[in-house]
matplotlib code that plots the C-alpha trace (Angstrom):
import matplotlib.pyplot as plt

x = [8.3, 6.1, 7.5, 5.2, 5.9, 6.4, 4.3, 4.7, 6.8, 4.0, 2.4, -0.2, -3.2, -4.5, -1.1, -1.3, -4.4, -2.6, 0.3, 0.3, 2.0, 3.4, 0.7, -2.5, -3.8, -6.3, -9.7, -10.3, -12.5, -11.8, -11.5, -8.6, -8.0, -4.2, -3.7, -1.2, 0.3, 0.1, -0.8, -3.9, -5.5, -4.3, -3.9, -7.4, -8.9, -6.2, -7.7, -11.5, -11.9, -13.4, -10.8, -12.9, -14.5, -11.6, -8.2, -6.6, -3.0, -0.9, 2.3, 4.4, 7.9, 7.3, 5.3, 4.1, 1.8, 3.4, 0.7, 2.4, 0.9, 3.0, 6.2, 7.4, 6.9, 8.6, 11.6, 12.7, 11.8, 8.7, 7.4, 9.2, 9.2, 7.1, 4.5, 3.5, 3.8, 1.5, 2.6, 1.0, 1.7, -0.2, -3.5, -1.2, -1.3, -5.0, -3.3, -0.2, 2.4, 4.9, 7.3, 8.1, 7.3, 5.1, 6.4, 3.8, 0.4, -1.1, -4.9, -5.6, -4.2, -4.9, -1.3, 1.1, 4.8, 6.8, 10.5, 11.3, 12.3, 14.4, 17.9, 19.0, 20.0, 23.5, 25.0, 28.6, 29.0, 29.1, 30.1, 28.6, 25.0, 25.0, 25.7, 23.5, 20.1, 17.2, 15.2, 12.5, 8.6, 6.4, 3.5, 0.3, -0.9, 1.5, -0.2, 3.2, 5.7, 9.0, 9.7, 11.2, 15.2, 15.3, 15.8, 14.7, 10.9, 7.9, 4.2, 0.6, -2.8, -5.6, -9.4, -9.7, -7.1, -6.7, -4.2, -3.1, 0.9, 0.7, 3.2, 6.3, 8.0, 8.4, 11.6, 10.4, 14.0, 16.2, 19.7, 21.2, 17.7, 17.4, 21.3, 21.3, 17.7, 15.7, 12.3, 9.5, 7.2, 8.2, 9.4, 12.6, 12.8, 11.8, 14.8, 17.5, 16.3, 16.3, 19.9, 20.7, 19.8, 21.8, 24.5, 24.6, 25.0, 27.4, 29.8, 29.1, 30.5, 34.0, 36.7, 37.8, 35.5, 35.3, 32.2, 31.1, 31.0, 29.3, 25.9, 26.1, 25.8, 23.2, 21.5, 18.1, 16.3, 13.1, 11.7, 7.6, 5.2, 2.5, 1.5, 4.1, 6.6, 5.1, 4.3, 8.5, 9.7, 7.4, 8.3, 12.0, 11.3, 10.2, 13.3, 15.5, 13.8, 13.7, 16.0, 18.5, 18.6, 19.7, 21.9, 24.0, 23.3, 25.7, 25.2, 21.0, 21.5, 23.6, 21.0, 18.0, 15.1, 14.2, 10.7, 10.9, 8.4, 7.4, 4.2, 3.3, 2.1, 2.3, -0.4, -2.1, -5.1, -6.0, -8.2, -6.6, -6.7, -5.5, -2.4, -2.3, -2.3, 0.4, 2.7, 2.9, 3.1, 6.2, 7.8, 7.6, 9.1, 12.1, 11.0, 12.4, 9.6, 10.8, 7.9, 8.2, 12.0, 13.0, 15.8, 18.0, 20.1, 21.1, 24.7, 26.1, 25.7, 24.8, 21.9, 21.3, 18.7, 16.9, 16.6, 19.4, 22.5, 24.4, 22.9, 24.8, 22.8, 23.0, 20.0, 17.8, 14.4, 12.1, 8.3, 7.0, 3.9, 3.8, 4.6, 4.0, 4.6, 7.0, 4.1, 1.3, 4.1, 4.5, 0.6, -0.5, -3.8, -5.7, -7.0, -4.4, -5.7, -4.3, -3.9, -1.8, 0.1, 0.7, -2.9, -4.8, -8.8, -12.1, -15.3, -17.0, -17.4, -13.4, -12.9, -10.1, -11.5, -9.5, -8.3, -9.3, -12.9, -13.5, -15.2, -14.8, -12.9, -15.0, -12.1, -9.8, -9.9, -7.3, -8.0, -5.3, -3.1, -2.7, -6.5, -8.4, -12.2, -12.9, -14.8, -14.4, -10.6, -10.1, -7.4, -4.3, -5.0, -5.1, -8.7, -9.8, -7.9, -9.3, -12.4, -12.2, -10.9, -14.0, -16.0, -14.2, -14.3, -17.8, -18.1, -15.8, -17.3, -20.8, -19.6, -18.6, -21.1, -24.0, -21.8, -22.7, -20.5, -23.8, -24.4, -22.9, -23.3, -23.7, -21.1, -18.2, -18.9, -16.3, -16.9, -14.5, -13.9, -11.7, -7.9, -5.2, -1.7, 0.4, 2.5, 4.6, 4.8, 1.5, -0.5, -2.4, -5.0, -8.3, -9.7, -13.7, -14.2, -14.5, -15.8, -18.6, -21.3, -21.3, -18.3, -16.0, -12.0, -9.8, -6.6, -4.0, -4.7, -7.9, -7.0, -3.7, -6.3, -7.9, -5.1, -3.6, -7.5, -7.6, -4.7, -5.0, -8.2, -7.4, -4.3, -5.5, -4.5, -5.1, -1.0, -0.7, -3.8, -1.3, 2.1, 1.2, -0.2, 2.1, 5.0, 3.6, 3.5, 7.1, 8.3, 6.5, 8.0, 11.6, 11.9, 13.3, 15.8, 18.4, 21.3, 22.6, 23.1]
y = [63.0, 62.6, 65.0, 67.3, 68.5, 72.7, 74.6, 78.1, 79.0, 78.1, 81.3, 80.3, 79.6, 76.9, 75.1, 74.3, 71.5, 69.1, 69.0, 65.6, 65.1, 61.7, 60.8, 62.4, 63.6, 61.6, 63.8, 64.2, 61.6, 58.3, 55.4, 54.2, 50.9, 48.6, 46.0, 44.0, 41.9, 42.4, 38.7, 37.0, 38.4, 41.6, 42.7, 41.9, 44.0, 46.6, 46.7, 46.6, 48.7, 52.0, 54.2, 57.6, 56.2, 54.8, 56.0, 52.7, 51.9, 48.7, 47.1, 44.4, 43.8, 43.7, 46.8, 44.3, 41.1, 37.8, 36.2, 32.8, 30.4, 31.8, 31.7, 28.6, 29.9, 32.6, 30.2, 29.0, 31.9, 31.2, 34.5, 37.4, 38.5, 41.5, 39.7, 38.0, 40.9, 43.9, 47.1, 48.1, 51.7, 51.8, 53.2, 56.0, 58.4, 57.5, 54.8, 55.0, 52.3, 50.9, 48.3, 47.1, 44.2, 44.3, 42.8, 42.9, 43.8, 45.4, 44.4, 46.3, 49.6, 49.0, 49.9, 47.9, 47.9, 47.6, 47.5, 49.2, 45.9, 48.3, 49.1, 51.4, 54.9, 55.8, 58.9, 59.7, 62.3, 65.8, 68.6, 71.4, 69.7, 68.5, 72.0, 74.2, 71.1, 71.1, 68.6, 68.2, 69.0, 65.8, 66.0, 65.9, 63.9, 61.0, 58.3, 56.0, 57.4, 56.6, 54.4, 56.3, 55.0, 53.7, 54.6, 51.7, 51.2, 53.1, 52.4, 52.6, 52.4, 51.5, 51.3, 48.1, 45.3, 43.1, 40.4, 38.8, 38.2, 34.5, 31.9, 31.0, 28.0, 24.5, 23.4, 20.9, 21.9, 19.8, 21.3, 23.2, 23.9, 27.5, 28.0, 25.7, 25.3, 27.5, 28.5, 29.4, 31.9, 35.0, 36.8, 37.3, 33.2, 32.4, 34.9, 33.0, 29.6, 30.6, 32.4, 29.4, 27.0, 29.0, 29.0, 25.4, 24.5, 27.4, 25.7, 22.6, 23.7, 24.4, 22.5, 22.2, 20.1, 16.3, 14.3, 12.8, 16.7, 17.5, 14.7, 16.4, 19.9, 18.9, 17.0, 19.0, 17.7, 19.2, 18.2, 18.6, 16.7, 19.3, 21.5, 24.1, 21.2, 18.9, 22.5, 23.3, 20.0, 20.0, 23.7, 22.5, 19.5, 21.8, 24.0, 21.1, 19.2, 22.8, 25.8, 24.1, 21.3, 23.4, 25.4, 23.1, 19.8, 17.7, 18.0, 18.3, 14.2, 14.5, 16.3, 14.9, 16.1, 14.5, 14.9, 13.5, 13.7, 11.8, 10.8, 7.6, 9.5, 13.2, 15.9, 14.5, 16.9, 15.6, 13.1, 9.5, 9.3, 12.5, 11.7, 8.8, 10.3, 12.9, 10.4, 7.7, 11.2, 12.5, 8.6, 8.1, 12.0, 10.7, 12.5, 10.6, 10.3, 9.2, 9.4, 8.0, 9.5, 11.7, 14.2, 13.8, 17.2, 19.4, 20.7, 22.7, 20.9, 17.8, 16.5, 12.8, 11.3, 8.1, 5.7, 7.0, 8.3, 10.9, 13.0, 15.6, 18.1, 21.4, 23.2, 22.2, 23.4, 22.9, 23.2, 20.8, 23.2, 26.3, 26.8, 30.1, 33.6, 35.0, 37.9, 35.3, 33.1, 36.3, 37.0, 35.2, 37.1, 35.1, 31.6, 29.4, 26.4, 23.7, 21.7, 24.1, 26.0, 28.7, 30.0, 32.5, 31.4, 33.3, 32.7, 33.0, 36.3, 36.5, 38.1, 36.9, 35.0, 36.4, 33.7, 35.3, 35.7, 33.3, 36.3, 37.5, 40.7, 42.9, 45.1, 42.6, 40.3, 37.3, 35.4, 33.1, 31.2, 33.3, 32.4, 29.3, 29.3, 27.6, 23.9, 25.1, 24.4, 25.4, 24.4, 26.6, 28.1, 31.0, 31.1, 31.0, 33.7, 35.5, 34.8, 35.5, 39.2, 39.6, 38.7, 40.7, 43.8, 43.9, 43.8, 46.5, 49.2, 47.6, 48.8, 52.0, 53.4, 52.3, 53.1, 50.4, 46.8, 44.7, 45.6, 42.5, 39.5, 37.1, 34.4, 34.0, 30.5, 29.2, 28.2, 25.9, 26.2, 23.7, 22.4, 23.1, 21.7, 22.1, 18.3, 19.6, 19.3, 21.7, 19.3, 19.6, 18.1, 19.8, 18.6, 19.4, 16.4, 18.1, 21.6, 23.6, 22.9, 20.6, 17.4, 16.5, 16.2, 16.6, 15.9, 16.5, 19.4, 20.7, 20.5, 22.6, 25.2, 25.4, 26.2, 28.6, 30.6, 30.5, 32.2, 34.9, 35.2, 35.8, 38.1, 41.5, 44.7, 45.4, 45.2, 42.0, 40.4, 41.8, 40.7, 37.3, 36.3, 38.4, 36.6, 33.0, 34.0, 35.0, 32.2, 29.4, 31.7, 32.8, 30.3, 31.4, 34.1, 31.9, 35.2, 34.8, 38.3]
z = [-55.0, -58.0, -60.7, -63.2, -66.1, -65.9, -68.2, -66.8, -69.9, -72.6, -73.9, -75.0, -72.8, -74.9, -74.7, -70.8, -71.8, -73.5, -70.1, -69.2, -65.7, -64.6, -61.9, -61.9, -58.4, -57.3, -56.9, -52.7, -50.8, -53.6, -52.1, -52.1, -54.0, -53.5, -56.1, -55.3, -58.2, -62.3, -63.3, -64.7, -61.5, -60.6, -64.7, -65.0, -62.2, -63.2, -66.8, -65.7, -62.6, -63.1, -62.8, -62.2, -59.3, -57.7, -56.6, -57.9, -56.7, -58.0, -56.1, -58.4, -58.9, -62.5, -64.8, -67.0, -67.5, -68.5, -70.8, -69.7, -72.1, -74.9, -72.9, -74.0, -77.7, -76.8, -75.1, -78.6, -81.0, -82.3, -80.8, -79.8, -76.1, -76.4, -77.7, -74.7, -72.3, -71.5, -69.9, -66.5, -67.3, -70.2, -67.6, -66.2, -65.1, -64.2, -62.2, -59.8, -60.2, -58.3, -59.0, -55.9, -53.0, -50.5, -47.5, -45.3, -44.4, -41.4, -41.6, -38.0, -39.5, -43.0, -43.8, -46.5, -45.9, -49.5, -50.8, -54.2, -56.8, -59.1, -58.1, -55.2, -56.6, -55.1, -56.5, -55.8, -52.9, -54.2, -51.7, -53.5, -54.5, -50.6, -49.4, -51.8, -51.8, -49.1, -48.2, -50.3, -49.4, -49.4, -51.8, -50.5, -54.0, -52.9, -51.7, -50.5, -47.8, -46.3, -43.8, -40.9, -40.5, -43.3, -47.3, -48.7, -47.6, -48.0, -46.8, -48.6, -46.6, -48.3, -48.0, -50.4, -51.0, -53.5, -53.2, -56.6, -55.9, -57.4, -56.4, -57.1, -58.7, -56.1, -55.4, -53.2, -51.1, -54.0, -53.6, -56.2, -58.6, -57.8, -58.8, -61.5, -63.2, -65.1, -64.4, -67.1, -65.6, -66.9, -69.8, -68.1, -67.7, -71.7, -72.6, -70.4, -71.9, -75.1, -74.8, -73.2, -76.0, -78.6, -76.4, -76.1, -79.6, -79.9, -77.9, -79.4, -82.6, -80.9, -82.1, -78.7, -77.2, -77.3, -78.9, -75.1, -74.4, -77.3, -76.1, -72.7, -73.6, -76.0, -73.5, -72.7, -69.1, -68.2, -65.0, -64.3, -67.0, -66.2, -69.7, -68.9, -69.5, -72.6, -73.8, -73.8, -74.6, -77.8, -78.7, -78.3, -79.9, -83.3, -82.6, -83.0, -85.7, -88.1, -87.8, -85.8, -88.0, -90.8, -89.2, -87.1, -89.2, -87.9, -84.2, -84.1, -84.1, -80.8, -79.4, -76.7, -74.9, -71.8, -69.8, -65.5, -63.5, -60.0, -61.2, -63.5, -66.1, -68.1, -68.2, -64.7, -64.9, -68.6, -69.8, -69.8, -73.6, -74.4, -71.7, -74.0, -77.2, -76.1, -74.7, -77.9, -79.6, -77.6, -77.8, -81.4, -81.8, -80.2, -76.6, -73.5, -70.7, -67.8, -65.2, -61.6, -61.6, -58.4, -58.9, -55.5, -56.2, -59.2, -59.7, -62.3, -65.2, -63.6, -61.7, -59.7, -60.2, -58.1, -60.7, -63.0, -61.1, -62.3, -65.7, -67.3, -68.9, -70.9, -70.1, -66.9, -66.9, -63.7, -63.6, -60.7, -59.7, -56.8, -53.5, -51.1, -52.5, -49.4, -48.7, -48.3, -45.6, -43.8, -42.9, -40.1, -38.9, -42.0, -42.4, -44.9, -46.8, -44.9, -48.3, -50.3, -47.7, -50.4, -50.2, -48.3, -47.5, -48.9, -48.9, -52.3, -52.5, -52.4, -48.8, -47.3, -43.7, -40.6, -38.0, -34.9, -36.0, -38.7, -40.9, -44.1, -44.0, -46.2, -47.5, -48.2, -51.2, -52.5, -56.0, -58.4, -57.3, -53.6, -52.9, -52.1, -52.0, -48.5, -49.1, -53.0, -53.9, -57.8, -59.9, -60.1, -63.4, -65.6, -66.4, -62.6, -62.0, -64.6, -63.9, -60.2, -61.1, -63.8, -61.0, -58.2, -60.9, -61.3, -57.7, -56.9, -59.4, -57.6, -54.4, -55.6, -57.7, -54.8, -51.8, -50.4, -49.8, -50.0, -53.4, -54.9, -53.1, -55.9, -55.1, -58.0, -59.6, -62.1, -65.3, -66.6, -70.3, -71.2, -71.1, -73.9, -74.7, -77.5, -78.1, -81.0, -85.0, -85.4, -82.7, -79.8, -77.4, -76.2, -73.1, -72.5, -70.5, -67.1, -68.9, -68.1, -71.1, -73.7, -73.2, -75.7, -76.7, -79.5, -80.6, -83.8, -85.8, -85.3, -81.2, -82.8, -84.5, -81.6, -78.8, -81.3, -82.0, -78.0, -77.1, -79.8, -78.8, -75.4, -76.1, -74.7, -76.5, -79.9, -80.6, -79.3, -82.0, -84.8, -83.3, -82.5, -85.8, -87.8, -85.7, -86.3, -90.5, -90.4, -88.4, -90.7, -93.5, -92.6, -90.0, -86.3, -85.5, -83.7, -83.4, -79.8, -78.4]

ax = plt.figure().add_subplot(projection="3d")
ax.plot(x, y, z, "-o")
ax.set_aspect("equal")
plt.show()
């Protein structure tokens, strides 16, 4: 039951306006609108969609919004977590939030069925609260209700549905990753590799351990030579190379970053010369590459690899591209791009395309990495999920202020502004070869000016344009906080 704040005991009359209560009712006959998701999709519609028009409802399993191309600054300390998060509840109570999954969708009956992602609350038995508490009235402002049997589902109906839940990370099935390997696509992920790291060259330093120990703990593997991976290796490659190299001096020379990956070269989706330029780059820092390797199975502290046998490793991280979200297996009345397998259909206006009818169902709408654009595949990126959500926003309030679903029909046409990746020691590559408007690349410093103007830029709340700079002055200052705790 959504709780209020009482203000019966204020005297005053004037002191009642300022009560804020912790949802606000939704005014009668709002459509109602479900976004499901908080990442570069869902965030975006969250932050754009006119809230006084719309009864707007979000679903995630997290109450934030991973900026995810800071995340591997954030890994080894060059930025602090919070900088690369936003919180979802900053547009309550205009908005209601949820953190929770959503399971499964009823398209017939317009009806989602979700499971709370915080922890079950289990109170000891108490024979006097049980004997002296009623059952509680339902209130008619709450949109979700309880499943019947059972205490740990509810259900949301909706008159729109947007569908941003994202992917997850591929395994490709290789036994052992998810126990043993670390993923970097949230927050949550940067803080358990960065802990990790610390904790690695803490144990180095015991006087227990044997030299051939030492080299395997401090033996970094990251499989996946996509920019989520040369990004990490070259932020871990500064790590190393600075404050760990003062502060554990004699075993930063033990230490050694490797880079796999299944194809023949790093950065696949990048220009052949700046795949070039990063690779001598990463070779002459001292970076292993070891491309057209295949990791059999992963064990603690161990993995086998094809062309290698047996590795030992201290920290395993894993970033070999997306497969399904679980919500997006579980649907079965939409078209799925054959391709992916991790993607519902839409035509390019963003409605999802039903399998019985082959239409466009006008209510329901999937973009990022959960939607492919049928005879239009996009890459799995950031910007086209933000730019599928600017689109589907202006759409949405569209429909809403004219009452009418044929009021944008425009269909959404990406833009494609470019590629970024940071390769380490303040250098980068810019990739505009495939970009929408004028052609070009760069590389070295300016390219490093560039990605860092970008994603300041693109940070989006005021707080954020101060902490990230602020945290990028300190850090060249003062160097990294590396306190394990």
């Amino acid at each position: 039951m959504a709780l209020r704040l009482h203000t019966s005991t204020l005297s005053p009359p004037t002191a009642v306006r300022g009560a804020r209560t912790f949802f606000a009712s939704p005014a009668r006959g709002k459509q109602r609108l479900v976004i499901l998701g908080s990442g570069w999709g869902g965030y975006e519609v969250l932050r754009a969609i006119d809230k006084k028009r719309w009864n707007v409802i979000v679903v995630s399993p997290n109450n934030y919004f991973n900026f995810t191309p800071l995340l591997a600054s954030c890994s080894v300390g060059t930025l602090e977590f919070r900088a690369a998060i936003e919180p979802v509840r900053r547009y309550t109570p205009k908005v209601r939030a949820y953190t929770a999954w959503c399971d499964s969708i009823d398209f017939k009956h317009r009806k989602l069925l979700c499971t709370p992602a915080t922890a079950p609350v289990k109170f000891p038995a108490s024979g006097s609260s049980s004997s002296s508490s009623s059952p509680s009235k339902p209130d008619a402002s709450e949109p979700a209700s309880p499943v019947a049997g059972t205490s740990d589902k509810f259900e949301l109906t909706y008159d729109k549905l947007v569908i941003a839940v994202g992917a997850y990370s591929q395994t490709f099935n290789v036994p052992g990753v998810k126990e043993y390997a670390h993923f970097l696509k949230d927050v949550s992920d940067a803080r358990r590799i960065r802990t990790r790291i610390l904790e690695c060259f803490e144990q180095a330093t015991q006087p227990t351990i044997t030299d051939a120990d030492r080299r395997k703990l401090l033996n970094f593997c990251i499989v996946g030579g996509g920019p989520t991976g040369v990004e990490f290796a070259a932020e871990l490659h500064d790590l190393l190379h600075t404050d760990m190299a003062r502060a554990y001096p004699n075993l930063t020379a033990m230490a050694r970053i490797n880079l796999y990956d299944v194809s023949p070269t790093i950065l696949g989706g990048f220009d052949e010369g700046l795949q070039e330029y990063a690779t001598t780059k990463f070779k002459r820092e001292g970076i292993r590459l070891l491309t057209q390797h295949h990791v059999e199975r992963v064990e603690e502290g161990r993995m086998f690899v094809t062309e290698e046998g047996e590795v030992n490793f201290g920290l395993l991280v894993w970033s070999t591209g997306l497969s399904p979200n679980p919500l997006i297996q579980s649907i079965t009345e939409a078209k799925k791009d054959e391709r992916t397998k991790r993607s519902l259909v839409t035509n390019n206006n963003m409605n999802v395309i039903m399998k019985d009818t082959n239409a466009p169902d006008p209510d329901v709408f999937a973009i990022g990495d959960s939607a492919t654009i049928e005879d239009e595949p996009l890459p799995a990126t950031a910007q086209v999920a933000n730019q599928q959500a600017k689109y589907l926003t202006k759409k949405l309030n569209k429909i809403i202020r004219s009452g009418d679903d044929a009021a944008h029909t425009a269909p959404f046409e990406f833009r494609n502004a470019g590629s970024l990746a940071y390769v380490g020691d303040w250098e980068a590559i810019f990739d505009r070869t495939k970009a929408h408007g004028p052609k070009g690349k760069e590389t070295g410093r300016l390219a490093w000016l560039l990605w860092r103007s970008a994603y300041f830029t693109k940070t989006l709340s005021v707080r954020n344009k101060i902490l990230v700079p602020v945290y990028w002055f300190l850090n060249w200052i003062f160097g990294r906080d590396i306190s394990r705790f």
